[in-house]
C-alpha positions as CSV (number, residue, x, y, z in Angstrom):
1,X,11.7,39.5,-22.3
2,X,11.7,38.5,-25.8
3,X,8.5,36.2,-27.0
4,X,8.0,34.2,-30.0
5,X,3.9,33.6,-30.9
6,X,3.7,30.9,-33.4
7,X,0.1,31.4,-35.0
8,X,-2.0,34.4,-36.3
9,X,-5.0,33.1,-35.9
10,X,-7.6,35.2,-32.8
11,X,-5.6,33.5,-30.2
12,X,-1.8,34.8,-31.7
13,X,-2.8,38.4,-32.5
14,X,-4.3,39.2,-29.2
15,X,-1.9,37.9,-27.0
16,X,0.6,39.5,-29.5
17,X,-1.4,42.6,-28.9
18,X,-1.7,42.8,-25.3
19,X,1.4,42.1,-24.7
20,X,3.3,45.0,-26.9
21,X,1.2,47.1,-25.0
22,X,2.6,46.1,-22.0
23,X,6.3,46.8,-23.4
24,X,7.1,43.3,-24.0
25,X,9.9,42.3,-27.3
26,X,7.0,40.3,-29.9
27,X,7.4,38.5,-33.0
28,X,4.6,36.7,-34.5
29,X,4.7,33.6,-37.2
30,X,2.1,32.1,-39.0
31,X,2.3,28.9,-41.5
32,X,0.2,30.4,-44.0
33,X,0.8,33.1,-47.2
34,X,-1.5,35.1,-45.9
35,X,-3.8,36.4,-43.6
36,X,-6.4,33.7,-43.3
37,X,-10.2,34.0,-44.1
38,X,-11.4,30.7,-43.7
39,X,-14.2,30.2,-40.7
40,X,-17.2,32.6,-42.0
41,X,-18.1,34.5,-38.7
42,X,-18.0,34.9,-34.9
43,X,-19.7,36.5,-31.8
44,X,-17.5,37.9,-29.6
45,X,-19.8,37.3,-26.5
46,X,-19.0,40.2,-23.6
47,X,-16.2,38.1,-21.7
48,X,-14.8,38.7,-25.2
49,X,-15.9,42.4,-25.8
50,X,-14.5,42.8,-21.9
51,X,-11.3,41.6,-23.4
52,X,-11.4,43.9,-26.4
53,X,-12.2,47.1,-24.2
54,X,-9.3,46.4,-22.4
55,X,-6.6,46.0,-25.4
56,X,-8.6,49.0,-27.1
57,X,-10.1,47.7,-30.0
58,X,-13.5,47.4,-29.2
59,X,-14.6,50.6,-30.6
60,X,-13.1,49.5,-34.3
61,X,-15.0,45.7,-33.4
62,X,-17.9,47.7,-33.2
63,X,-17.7,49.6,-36.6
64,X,-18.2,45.9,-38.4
65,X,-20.2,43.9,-36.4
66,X,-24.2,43.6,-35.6
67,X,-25.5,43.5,-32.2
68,X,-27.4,40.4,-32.1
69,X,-30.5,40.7,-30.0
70,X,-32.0,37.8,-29.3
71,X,-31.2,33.5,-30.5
72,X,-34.5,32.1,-31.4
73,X,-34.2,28.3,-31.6
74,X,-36.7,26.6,-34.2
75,X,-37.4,23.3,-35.6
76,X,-36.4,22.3,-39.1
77,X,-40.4,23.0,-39.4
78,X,-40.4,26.2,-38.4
79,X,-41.7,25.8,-35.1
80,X,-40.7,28.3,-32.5
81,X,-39.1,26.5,-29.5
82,X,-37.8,29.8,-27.7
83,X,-35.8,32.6,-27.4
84,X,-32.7,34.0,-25.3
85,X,-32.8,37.4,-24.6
86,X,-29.1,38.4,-25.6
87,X,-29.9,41.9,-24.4
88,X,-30.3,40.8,-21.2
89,X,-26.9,38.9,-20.8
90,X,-25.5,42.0,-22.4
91,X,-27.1,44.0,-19.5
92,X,-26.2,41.4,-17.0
93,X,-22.4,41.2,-17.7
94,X,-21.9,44.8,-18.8
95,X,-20.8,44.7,-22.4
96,X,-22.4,44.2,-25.4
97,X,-22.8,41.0,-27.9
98,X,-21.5,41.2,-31.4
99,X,-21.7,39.4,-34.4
100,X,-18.7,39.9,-36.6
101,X,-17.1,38.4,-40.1
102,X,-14.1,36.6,-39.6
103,X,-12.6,38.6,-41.9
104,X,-13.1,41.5,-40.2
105,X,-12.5,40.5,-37.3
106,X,-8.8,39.3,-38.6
107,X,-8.5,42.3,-40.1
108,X,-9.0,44.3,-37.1
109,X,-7.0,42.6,-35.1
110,X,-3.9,43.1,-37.3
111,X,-4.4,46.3,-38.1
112,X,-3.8,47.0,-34.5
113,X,-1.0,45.0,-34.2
114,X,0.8,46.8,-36.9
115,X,0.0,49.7,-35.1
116,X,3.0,49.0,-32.7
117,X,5.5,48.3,-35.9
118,X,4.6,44.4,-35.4
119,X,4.0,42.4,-38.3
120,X,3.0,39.1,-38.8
121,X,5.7,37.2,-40.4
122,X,3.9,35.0,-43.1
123,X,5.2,31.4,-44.2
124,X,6.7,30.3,-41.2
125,X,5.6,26.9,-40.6
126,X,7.1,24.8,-37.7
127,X,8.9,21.7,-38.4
128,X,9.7,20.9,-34.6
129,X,10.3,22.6,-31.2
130,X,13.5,21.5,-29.8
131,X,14.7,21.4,-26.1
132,X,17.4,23.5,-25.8
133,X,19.1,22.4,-21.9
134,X,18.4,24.8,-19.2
135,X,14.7,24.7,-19.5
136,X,14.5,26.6,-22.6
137,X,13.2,25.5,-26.3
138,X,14.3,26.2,-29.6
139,X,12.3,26.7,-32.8
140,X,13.0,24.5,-35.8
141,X,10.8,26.2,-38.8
142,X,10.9,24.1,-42.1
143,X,13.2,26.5,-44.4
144,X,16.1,25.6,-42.0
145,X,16.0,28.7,-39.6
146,X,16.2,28.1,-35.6
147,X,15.0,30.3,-34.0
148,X,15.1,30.8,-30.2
149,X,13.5,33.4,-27.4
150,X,12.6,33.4,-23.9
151,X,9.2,32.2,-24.4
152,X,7.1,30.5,-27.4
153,X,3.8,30.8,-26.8
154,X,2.2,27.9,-29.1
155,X,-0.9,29.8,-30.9
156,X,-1.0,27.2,-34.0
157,X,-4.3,26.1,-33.7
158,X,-6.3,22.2,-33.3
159,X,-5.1,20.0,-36.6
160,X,-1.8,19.8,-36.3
161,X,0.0,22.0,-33.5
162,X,3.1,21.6,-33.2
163,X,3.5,23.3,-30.5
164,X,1.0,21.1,-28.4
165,X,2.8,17.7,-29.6
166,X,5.8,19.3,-27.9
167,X,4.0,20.1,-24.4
168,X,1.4,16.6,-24.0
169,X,3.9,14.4,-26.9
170,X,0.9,14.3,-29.1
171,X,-1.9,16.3,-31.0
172,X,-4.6,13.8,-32.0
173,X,-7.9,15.8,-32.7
174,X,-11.0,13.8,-32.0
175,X,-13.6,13.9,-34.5
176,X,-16.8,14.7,-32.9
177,X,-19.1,13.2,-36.1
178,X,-20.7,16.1,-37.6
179,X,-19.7,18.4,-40.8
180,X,-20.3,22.1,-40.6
181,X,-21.0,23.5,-44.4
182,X,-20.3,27.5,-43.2
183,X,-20.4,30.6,-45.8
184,X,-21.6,33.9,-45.6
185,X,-24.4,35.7,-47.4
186,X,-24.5,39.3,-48.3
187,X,-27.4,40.6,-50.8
188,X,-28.4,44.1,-52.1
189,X,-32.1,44.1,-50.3
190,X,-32.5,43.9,-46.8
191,X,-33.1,40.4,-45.6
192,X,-33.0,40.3,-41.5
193,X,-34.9,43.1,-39.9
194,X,-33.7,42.8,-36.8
195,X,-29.9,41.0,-35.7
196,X,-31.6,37.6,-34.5
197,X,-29.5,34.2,-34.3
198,X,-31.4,32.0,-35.9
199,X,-31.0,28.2,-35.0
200,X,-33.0,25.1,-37.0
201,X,-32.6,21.6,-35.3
202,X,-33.4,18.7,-37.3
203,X,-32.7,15.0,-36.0
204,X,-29.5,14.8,-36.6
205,X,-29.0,18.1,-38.7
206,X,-28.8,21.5,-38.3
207,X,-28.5,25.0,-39.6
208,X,-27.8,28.5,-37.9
209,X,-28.0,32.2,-39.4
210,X,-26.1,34.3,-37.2
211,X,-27.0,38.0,-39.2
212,X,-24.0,40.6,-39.0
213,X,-26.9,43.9,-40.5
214,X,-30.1,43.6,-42.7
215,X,-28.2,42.4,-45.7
216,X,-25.6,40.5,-44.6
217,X,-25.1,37.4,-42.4
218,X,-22.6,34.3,-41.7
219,X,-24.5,30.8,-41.5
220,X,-23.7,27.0,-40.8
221,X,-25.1,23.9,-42.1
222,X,-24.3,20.9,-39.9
223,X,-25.1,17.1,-40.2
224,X,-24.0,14.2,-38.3
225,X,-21.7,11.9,-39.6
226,X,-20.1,8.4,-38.7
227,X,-16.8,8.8,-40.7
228,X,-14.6,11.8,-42.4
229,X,-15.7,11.6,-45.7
230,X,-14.6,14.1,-49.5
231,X,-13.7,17.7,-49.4
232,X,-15.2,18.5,-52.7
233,X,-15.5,22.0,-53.3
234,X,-17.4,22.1,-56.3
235,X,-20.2,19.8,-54.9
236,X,-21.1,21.6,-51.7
237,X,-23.7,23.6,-52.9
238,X,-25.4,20.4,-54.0
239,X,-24.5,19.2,-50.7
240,X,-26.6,21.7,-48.9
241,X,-29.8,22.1,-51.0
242,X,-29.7,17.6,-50.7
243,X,-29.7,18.1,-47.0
244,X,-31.5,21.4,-46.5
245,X,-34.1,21.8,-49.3
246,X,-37.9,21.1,-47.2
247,X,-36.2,23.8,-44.7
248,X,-37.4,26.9,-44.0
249,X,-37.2,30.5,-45.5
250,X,-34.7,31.8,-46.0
251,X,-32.6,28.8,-45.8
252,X,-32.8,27.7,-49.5
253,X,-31.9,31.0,-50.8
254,X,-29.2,32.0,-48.4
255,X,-27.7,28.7,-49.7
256,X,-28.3,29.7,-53.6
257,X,-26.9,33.5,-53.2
258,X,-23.6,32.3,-51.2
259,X,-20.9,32.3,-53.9
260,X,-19.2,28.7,-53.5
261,X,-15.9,30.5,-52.4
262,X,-17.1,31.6,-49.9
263,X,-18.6,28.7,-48.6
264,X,-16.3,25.6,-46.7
265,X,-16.7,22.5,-45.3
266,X,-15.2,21.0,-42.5
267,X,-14.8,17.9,-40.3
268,X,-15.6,18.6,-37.0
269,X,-12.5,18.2,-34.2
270,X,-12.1,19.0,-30.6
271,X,-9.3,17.6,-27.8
272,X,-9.9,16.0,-24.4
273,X,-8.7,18.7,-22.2
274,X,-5.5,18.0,-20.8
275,X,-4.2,19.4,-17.4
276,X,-0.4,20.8,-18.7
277,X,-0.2,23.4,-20.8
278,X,3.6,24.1,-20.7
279,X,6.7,22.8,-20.8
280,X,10.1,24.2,-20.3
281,X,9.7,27.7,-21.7
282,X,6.6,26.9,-24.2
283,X,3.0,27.6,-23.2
284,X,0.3,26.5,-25.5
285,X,-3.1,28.6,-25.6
286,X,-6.5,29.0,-27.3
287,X,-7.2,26.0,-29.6
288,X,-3.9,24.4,-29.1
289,X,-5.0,24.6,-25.3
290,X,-8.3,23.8,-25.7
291,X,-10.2,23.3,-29.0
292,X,-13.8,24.1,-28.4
293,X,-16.3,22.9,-31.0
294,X,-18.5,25.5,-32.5
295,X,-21.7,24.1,-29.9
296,X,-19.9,26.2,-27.6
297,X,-19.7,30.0,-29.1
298,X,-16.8,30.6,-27.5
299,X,-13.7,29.6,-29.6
300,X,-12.4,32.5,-30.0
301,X,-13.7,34.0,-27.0
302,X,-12.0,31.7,-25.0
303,X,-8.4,32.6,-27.0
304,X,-9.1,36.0,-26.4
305,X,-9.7,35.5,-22.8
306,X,-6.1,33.5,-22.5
307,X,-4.5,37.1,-23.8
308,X,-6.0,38.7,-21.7
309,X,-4.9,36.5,-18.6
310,X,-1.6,35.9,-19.7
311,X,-0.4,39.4,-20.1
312,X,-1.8,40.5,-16.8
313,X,0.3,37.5,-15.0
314,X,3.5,38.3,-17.1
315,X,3.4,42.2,-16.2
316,X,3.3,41.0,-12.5
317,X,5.7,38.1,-12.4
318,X,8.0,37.9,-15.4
319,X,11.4,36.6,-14.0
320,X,9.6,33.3,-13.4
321,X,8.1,31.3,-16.2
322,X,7.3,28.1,-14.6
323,X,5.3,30.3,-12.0
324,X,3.3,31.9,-14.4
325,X,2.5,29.2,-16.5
326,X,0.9,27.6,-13.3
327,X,-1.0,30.2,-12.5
328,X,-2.5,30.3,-16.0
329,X,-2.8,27.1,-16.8
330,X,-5.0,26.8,-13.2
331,X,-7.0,29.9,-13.9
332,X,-7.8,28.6,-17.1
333,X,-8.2,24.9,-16.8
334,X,-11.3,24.5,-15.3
335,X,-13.2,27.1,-17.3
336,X,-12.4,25.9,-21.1
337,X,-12.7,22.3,-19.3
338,X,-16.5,23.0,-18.5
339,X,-17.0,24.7,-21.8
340,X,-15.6,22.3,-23.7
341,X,-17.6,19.3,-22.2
342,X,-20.8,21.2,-22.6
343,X,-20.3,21.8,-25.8
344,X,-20.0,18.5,-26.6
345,X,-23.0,17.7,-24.1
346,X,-25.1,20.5,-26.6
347,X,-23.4,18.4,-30.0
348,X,-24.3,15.1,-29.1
349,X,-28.5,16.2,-28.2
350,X,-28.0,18.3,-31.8
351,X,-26.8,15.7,-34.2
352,X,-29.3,12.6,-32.4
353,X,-30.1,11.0,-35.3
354,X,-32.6,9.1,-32.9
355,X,-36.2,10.9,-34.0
356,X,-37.5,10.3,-30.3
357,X,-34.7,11.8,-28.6
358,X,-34.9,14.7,-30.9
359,X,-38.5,15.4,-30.9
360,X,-38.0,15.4,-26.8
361,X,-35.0,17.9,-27.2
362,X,-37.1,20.2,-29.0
363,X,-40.0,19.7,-26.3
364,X,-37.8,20.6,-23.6
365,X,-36.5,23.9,-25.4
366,X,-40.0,24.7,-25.5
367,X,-39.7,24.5,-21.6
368,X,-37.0,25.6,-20.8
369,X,-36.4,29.0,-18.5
370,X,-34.0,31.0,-20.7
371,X,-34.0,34.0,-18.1
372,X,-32.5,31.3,-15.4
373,X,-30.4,30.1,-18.8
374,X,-29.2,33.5,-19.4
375,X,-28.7,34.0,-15.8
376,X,-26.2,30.9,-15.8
377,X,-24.2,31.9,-18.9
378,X,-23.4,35.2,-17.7
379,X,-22.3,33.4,-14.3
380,X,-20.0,30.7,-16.4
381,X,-18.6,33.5,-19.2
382,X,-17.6,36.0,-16.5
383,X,-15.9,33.8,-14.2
384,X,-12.5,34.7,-14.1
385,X,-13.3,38.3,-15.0
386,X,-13.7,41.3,-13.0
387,X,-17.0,41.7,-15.0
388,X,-20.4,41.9,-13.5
């Protein structure tokens, strides 16, 4: 069977990997130049580091990531309003939490891939998918070639799939009103003694440190907002330290020793989730499937998890498409439905801009029972999985 992956992003280079290992004929596009670095860091949570065990490249994960061991939530005062013992939801589901640079994460991931003599094939962007007859599709890419293959597995992201516009006849993100300032911040002293996730809630703002070692750490600034507004590179630093500067350490100078290009800013989308995922011989996963918003923490866990699902229904069952795509789409439906509403449950209480709501927020955290929390995420994140 020959497949054609359109999108390099986490969601395009596992399922790329996964299935070359399991003998299948993969070529892999991407829009882009080159290899993209934009998004400033991830945890692959352990449904994800189950995933990466399995394809093999959790070892090399390992080598650049931290190993987060708690996520302290905190006002934008500084007081503490509880902690979640990552540890245990490490020891609960059987692999381990880590917090990784995009970059390196990307990196990674190809590496491997070009392992198997596959190679991404940069500056293919999509014009249109075209039905072919017979239940097959044909790709259209923009420099004139066509391209065709006995499945397309649509990997090209939230903004503007292509892919997905062929499978539900549109792809209109919903903007969720909030901006996410994200960067990472690397210094020559050591700053974090110990890998916490730090999250600050403000009313209606926000800022999280996710740390990566002692001198290094990916962060994200978030504020609510009623319209999309300038992308002003050269102004985001003064963005941040506007919003941000009666925060506390080490907010203000985390901000200051980010180089601007490594900082971005970015309008906030997610999709209603929508019960078909294929059509003909297309299948659309990760973000094009189900665009999670960063509340959730599992973006690209949730991609990853696709791969992993996919490639074990394809080595089974590949002589029938339609079949498969069934199967997938109702193993994974309900799961990235659930996440995806909670997350938005999680961003509407973050970015209140009502002070009473907020200060209430912040008086349940202190409340709340994060061993019966962690107890329900590792229920939710390994369902599906033959994890613990």
């Amino acid at each position: 069977m020959n497949i054609k992956i359109l999108g390099a992003g986490v969601g395009g280079l596992t399922t790329a990997i996964a299935l070359t290992q399991s003998g299948f004929d993969v070529q892999i596009y991407e829009r882009r130049q080159r290899r993209s670095h934009i998004g400033a860091g991830i945890v692959c949570w352990p449904n994800a580091s189950f995933v990466l065990k399995e394809f093999g490249m959790l070892e090399d994960i390992k080598l650049r990531s931290g190993r987060p061991v708690r996520m302290r939530r905190l006002s934008k005062t500084g007081d503490d309003l509880g902690a979640l013992d990552i540890s245990e939801l490490d020891e609960k589901m059987g692999y381990p939490s880590l917090s990784i640079l995009r970059k390196d994460l990307m990196e990674v991931l190809e590496n491997h891939l070009n392992q198997y003599k596959v190679f991404v094939q940069y500056e293919k962007e999509v014009e249109q998918i075209v039905s072919g007859g017979s239940g097959t599709a044909m790709i259209h890419f923009k420099n004139g070639e066509i391209e065709s293959a006995d499945m397309i597995i649509g990997a090209d992201g939230r903004m503007s799939s292509v892919v997905r516009k062929f499978v539900n006849g549109d792809n209109e993100p919903i903007f969720q009103k909030f901006i996410n300032w994200i960067g990472v911040f690397e210094s020559d002293i050591a700053v974090f003694p110990e890998i916490e996730v730090r999250d600050y809630w403000g009313v209606g703002d926000r800022f999280g440190i996710v740390p990566v070692s002692q001198n290094k750490a990916y962060w994200a600034g978030a504020v609510a907002a009623s319209s999309i507004g300038d992308i002003k590179p050269s102004n985001y630093k003064e963005e941040l330290f506007s919003l941000f500067k009666n925060w506390p350490s080490p907010i203000q100078s985390i901000i200051q020793q980010t180089p601007l290009s490594k900082i971005h800013k970015v309008y906030v989308h997610d999709h209603n989730p929508i019960e078909t995922w294929h059509r003909e011989n297309v299948l659309i996963i990760g973000d094009a499937a189900h665009a999670l918003l960063p509340t959730s923490g599992q973006g690209a866990c949730q991609a990853m998890e696709d791969a992993w699902h996919l490639t074990q229904l394809l080595k089974n069952n590949n002589r029938n498409l339609n079949l498969v795509f069934q199967e997938f789409t109702k193993r994974r439906f309900a799961k990235t439905t659930s996440i995806t509403m909670g997350a938005r449950q999680f961003a509407s209480s973050l970015f209140s801009t009502d002070k009473n709501a907020s200060e209430m927020r912040n008086r349940n955290s202190k409340k709340t029972d994060y061993k019966a929390m962690v107890n329900g995420m590792a229920k939710g994140w390994s369902s599906g999985l033959p994890i613990a």
